[in-house]
Phi, psi and omega in degrees: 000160204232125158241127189238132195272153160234120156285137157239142224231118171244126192272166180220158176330318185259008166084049191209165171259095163294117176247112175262104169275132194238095183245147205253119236244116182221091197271115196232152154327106159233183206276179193277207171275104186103338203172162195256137170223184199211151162196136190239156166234162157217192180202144156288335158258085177287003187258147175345316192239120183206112182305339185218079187294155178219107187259149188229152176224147167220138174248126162228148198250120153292350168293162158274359192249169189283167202231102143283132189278339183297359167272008206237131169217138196230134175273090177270134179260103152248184184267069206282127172265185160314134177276186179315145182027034100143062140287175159241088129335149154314166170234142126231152198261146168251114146250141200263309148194180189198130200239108163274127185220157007279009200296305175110012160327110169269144184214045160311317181266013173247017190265136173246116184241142184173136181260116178252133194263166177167223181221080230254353202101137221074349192064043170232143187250348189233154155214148177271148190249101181250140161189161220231138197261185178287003170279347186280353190055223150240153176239127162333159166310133154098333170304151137215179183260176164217147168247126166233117215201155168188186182200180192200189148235198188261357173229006155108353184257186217293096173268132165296139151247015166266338168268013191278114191312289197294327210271138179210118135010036212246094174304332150214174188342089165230148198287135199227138198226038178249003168249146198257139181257000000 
């Protein structure tokens, strides 16, 4: 994530300057370790309101050099609201599988997850945290990985995912640049 200051420069009467520094809180897509990648997304609950969002991903290394994934964290941003009668249940995140292709390689269990929480801007207060230990290897020019991933909360209630910095309707795989890389 990026915060980048704007000056704005206000002239005044008497022939003096205000210079208002402004920062624009922007967590983007940038290239990988090593390399330029694209990640695209979808989801399986496309609808707003979901007790178990299911954000899914795919990375592709677009280098001409190998992707070591133990170099790679990838940021889904949401909001967490209140549970049932405005408690704060716990969260857990789930992966479902992880995938390299094309081979079709599964490296699920070299996937790594975990949700932080914090004060990130924007009014998003959580991220899902995806990163890959040194069993995942690499992926080759033209590879990518897929993540089938999700979260909850522990007693099941209700998140918006219309406020969700990261969150887009998508049903299938589109390049998408509100997750941080």
């Amino acid at each position: 994530s990026t915060i980048t200051p704007t000056a704005t420069i206000t002239p005044t009467e008497t022939m003096t300057s205000t210079i208002t520094l402004t920062f624009t809180y922007s967590p983007t897509l940038t290239p990988g370790a090593g390399g330029d990648i694209t990640l695209k997304f979808m989801t399986t609950d496309t609808n707003a309101t979901s007790n178990s969002p299911h954000p899914w991903f795919q990375l592709y290394n677009d280098d001409i050099s190998s992707l070591d994934l133990s170099t790679v964290e990838i940021k889904y941003w949401y909001f967490y609201e209140t549970g049932w009668g405005g408690s704060t249940p716990s969260e857990q995140s789930v992966i479902d599988y992880t995938g390299k292709f094309p081979s079709g390689n599964n490296i699920t269990s070299s996937t790594i997850h975990s949700i932080v929480s914090g004060s990130f801007g924007d009014n998003q207060d959580r991220y899902l945290k995806i990163t890959f230990n040194s069993g995942a290897g690499s992926i080759a020019q033209g590879e990518y990985v897929q993540i089938q991933s999700r979260f909850n909360k522990t007693d099941w209630s209700d998140y918006d995912q219309g406020d969700d910095w990261s969150f887009a309707g998508y049903s299938t795989f589109t390049d998408w640049d509100k997750i941080t890389v």
